[in-house]
N, C-alpha and C positions, 0 to 999 in steps of 0.2 A: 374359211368356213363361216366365220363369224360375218362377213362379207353379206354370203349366201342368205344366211339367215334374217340377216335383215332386209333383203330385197322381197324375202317372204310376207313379212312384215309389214313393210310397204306396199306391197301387192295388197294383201288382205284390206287395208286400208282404203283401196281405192275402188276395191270389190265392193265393200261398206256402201261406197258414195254410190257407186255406178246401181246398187240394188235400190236404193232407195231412190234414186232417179225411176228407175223400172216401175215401181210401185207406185210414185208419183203419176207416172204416165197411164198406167194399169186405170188407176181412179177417175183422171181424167178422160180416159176412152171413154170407163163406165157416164159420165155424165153426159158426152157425145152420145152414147146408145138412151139414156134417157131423153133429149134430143128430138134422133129420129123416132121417139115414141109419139113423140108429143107432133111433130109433125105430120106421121101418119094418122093420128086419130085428126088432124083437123084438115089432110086431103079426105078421109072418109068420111066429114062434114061439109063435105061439098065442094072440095076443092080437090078433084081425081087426079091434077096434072101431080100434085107435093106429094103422092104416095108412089111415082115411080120415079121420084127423087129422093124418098127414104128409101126403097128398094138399093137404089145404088150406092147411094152413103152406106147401109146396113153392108153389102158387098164388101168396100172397103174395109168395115170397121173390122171385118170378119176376118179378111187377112192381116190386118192389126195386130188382131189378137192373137191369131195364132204364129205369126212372127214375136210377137214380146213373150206368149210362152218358150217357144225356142229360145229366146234369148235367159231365159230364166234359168231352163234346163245346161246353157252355156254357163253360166254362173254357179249351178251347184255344181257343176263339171271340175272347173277351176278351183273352189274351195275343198271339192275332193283332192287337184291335185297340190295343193297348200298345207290339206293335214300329213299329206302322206309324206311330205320335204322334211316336215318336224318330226314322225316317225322319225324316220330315215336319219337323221341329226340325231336324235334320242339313242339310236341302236349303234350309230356312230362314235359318240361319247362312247359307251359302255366295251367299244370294242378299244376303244386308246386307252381306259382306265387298265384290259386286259393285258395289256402290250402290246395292241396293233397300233403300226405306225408306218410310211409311207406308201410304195404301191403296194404291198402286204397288206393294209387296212383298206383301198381303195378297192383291192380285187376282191377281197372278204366282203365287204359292204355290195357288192355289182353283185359277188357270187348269192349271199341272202338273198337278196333284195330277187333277183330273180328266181330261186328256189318257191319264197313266199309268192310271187306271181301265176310259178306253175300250180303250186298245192291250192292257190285261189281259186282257179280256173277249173281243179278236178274239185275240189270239196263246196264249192259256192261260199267261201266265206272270204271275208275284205281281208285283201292283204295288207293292210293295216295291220288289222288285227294278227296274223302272224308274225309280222314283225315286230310287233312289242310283246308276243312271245317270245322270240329271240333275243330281244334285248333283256328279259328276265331271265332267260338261261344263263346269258355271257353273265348277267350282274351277279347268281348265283354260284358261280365258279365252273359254270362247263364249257367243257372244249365248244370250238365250234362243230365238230361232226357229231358231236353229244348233244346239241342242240338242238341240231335238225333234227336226229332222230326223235329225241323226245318229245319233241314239237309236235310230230305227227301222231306218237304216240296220245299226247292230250290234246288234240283236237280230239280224236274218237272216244275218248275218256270225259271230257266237258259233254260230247253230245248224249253217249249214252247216259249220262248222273243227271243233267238238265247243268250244269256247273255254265259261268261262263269263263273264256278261254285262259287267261292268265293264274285266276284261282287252278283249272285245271293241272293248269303249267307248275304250277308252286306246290301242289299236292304230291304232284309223280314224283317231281323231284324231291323230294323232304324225303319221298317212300326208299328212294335211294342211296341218301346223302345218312338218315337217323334213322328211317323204318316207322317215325313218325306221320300216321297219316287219318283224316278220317275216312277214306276209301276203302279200308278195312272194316268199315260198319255194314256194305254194301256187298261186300267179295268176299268171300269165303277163304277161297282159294290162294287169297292177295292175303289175307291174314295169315294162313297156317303160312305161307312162305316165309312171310318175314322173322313169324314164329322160331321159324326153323333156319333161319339166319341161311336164306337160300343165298347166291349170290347174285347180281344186279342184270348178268344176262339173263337167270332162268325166271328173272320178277318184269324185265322187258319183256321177255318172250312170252310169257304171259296174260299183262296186258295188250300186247298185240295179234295173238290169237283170241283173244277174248272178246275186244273190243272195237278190232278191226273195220274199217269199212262203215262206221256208225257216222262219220264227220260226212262222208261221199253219199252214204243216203239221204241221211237228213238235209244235205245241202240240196239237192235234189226239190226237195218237199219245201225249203226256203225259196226257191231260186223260181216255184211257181205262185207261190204265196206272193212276192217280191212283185213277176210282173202282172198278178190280179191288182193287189195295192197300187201300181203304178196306173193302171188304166184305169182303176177309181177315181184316183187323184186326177190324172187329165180329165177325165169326164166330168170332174165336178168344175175343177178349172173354167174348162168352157164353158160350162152352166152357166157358171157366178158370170165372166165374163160378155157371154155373149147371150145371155136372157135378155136386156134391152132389144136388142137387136132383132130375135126371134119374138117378142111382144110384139114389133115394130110389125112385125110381119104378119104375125097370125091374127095379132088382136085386133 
């Protein structure tokens, strides 16, 4: 495993280079679209044949650009999947510190790993980020089927308080473990229970009727937020990018 981790490592490294070559190149296009600027204002000084030479240099430069965004979007691809190796390592450890150990720890780690995939895909949030909820349950002393549950449990718990996910994680859990919580400032009903030293199903069943289905909407409301942001971002991308180019043209 130690292996594994460092090929990460080395990966990440070479990601390092390869972006900065990208961005290298990014600047030097931009000086090629300054270029065919300067070309076109001096075919439109009298020289008609050099502006349907910047026309097809601009052409070119166009699929350029939007080949090295692709290439970009490939890159942050890859560093998404480089965080998620180190997760996964992280929530690893914490399962060998519990006593997992051969294909027992492999199938547990496959089994998370894919549970956090499905709950990704219904709540809109990184499975990352459910996974280093997991890794805070095993390192707090829960089973692993205590885990998952509660896991889902503070996802809808983080969405509805505004909390984010691991504080949520450490809260539920204290509520169960001491009865220590500040969720009790917020819940009524989460206080007189503990009050009344209910037991840990009737304070799950609880929070789960209560605050149910909070993680699945609001991911919802993230997951369009997510691709407005996205399509700003590329449209300003090509702005910056290919404004020489669109100068070249219009101006």
């Amino acid at each position: 495993m130690a292996d594994r981790l460092q090929v990460v490592y080395e990966i990440q490294a070479k990601v390092d280079k390869f972006e900065e070559a990208i961005n290298k190149t990014k600047n030097s296009l931009k000086s090629v679209g300054q270029e065919i600027n300067n070309v076109n204002k001096t075919g439109k000084a009298g020289f008609g044949g050099l502006g349907g030479i910047a026309g097809s240099l601009s052409s070119v430069f166009s699929k350029l650009s939007v080949a090295i965004i692709g290439v970009a979007g490939a890159i942050q691809s890859l560093r998404q999947g480089i965080e998620s190796l180190v997760v996964l390592k992280q929530l690893e450890v914490a399962l060998k510190n519990a006593g997992f150990a051969g294909n027992e720890l492999r199938e547990t780690l496959n089994a998370l790993s894919e549970e956090a995939d499905k709950l990704s895909n219904i709540m809109g949030i990184d499975d990352e980020a459910i996974i280093k909820m997991y890794q805070l349950g095993i390192q707090m002393g829960l089973t692993v089927d205590q885990t998952k549950e509660l896991t889902k449990v503070s996802l809808n718990v983080a969405r509805a308080f505004g909390l984010d996910f691991e504080t949520a994680m450490t809260q539920v859990v204290r509520v169960l473990q001491t009865g220590e919580t500040f969720l009790t400032r917020y819940d009524s009903r989460l206080k007189a229970l503990i009050e009344t030293k209910a037991d840990n199903a009737k304070i799950v069943e609880h929070l789960t009727k209560t605050y149910g289905g909070m993680a699945e909407e609001v991911g919802k409301i993230d997951v369009m937020q997510k691709v407005i942001t996205q399509f700003n971002n590329l449209i300003e991308q090509l702005g910056i990018t290919l404004y020489p180019v669109v100068s070249a043209v219009l101006g």
